[in-house]
C-alpha positions in Angstrom: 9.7 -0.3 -2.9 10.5 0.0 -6.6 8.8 2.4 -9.3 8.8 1.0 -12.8 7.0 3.0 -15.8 5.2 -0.1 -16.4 4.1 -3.1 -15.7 5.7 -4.7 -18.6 9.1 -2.9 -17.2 8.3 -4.3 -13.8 7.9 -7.9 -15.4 11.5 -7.4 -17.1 13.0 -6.4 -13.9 11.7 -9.7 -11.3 13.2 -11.7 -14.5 11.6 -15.2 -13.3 12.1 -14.2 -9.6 9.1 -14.4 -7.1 7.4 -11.0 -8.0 5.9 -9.2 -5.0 2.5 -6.5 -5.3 2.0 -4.3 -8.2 0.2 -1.2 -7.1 -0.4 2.0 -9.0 1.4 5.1 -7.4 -2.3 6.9 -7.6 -2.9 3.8 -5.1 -0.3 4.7 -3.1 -0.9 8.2 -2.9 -4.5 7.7 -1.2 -2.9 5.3 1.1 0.0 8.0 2.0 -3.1 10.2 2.6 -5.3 8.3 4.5 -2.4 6.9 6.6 -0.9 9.8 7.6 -3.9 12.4 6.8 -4.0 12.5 10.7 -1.0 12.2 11.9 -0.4 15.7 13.0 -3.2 16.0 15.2 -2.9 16.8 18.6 -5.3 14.2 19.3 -3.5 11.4 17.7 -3.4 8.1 18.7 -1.4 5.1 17.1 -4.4 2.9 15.4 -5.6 -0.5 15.4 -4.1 -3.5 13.3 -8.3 -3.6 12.4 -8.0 0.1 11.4 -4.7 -0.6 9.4 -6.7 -2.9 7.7 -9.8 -1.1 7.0 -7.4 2.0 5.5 -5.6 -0.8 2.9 -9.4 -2.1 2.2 -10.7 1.4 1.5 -7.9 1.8 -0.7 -8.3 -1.2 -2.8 -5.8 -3.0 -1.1 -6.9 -6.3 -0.5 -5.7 -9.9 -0.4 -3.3 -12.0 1.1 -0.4 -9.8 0.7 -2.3 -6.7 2.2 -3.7 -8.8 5.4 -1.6 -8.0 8.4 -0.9 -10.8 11.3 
C-alpha cells in the first residue's frame, strides 16, 4: 500500500505503469473498523469469504479488484 496527497501525485508516481485501486484513507479507515471492530471479542470467529465481501461492499468497495476468489 502507498499514500499519495493526491490523486494527481498518485498518477505521477505509476508513470505509465498498470495502476492498481485508488481508495480514500477515510475509506480505509471504515474498512480498518469494520474489519477488525470485532476482533477482540472473546466470541470471535474467523469470518466468511461472503462476509469479507459484504464488509468491502458496505464500505464502497466494489468491483472486480475488491471481489475475492
Amino acid at each position: 500500500m502507498n499514500l499519495f496527497r493526491s490523486e494527481e501525485h498518485a498518477s505521477r508516481w505509476v508513470a505509465g505503469r498498470e495502476p492498481g485501486e485508488t481508495v480514500p484513507v477515510a475509506t480505509l479507515g471504515e474498512l480498518a473498523a469494520v474489519w477488525y471492530g470485532d476482533r477482540l471479542a472473546p466470541d470471535w470467529e474467523p469470518r466468511t469469504r461472503e462476509q469479507s465481501q459484504e464488509l468491502f461492499e458496505q464500505v464502497g468497495l466494489t468491483g472486480s479488484f475488491w471481489r475475492l476468489a
